[in-house]
C-alpha positions in Angstrom: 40.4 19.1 21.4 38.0 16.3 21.1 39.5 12.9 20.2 36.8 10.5 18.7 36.7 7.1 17.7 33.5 4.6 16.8 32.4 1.6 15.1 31.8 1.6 11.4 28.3 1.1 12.4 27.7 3.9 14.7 25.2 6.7 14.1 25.6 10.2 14.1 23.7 10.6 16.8 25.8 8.3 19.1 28.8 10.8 18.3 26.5 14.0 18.8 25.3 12.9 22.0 28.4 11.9 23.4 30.2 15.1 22.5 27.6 17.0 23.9 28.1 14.9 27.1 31.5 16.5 27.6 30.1 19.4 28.3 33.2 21.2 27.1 34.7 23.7 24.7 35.6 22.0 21.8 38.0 24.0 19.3 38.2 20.9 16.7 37.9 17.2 16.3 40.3 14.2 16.2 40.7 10.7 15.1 42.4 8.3 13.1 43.0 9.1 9.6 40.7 6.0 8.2 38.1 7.2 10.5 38.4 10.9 9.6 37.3 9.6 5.7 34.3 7.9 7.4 30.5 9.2 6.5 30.2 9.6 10.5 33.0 11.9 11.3 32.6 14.2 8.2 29.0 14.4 9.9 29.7 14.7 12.8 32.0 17.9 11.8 29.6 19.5 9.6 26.8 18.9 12.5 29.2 20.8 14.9 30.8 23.0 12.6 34.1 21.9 14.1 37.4 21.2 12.1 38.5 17.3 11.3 42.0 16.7 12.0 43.0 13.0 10.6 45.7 11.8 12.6 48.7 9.8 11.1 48.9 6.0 12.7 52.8 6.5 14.3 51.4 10.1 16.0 48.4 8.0 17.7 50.6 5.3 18.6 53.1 7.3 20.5 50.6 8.4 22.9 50.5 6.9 26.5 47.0 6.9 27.3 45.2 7.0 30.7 42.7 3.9 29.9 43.9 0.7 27.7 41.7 -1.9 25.5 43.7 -4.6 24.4 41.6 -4.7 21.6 42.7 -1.4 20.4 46.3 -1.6 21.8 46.5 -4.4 18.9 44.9 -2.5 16.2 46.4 0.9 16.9 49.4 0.5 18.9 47.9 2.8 22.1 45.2 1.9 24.5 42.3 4.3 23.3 41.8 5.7 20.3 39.9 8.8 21.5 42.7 9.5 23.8 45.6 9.0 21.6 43.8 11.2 19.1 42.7 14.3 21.4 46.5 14.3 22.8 48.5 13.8 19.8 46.6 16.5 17.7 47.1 18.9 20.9 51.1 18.1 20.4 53.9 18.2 22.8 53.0 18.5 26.5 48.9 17.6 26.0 47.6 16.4 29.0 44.0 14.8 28.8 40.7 16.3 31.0 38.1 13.9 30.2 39.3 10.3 29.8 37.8 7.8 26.9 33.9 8.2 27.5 31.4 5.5 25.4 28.4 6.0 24.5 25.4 4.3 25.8 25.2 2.4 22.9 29.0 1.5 23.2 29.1 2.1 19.1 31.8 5.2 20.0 34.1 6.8 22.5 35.4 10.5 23.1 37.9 12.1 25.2 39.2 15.5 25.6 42.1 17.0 25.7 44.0 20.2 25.8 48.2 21.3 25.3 50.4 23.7 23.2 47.9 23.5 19.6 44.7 23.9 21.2 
């Protein structure tokens, strides 16, 4: 599972190239449910032929993440969005592979995860 998160200005091809950069299996993709109604991640889906899980606020918030942005702690209530994302849509006992990665651009992040829904 893929957690994703980006600025409302990124471009598709920031979130291609950094999901490609996993070099990873990738089952689905996950992010916030805001961002999951954003022109990029429906992209980004339809580009990878991947499903878009939109993940409730109080489900990324719960997750203890391996990096922190207080930034983003304030915002969403856990340190990194892509984290949070990739291990709360994997459910109970997810554990993350691939920290939050950013793209060269720094316009969006990834990280990967895996658990009992993957």
């Amino acid at each position: 599972m893929a957690g994703i998160g980006f600025r409302s200005a990124a471009p598709l091809a920031s979130l291609i190239g950094l999901i490609e950069a996993l070099e990873a299996p990738i089952a689905a993709l996950a992010t916030t449910q805001d961002k999951a109604d954003q022109p990029q991640a429906r992209a980004l889906a339809r580009a990878l032929g991947l499903p878009l899980l939109a993940i409730a606020p109080e489900r990324i918030a719960a997750q203890s993440t391996h990096t922190r942005s207080a930034r983003v702690i304030a915002r969403i209530g856990a340190g990194s969005l892509a984290e949070a994302a990739a291990l709360a849509a994997c459910g109970p006992g997810a554990r993350l592979l691939i920290a939050r990665r950013i793209s060269p651009d720094r316009m969006a992040s990834a990280a990967l995860a895996t658990g009992d829904e993957t």
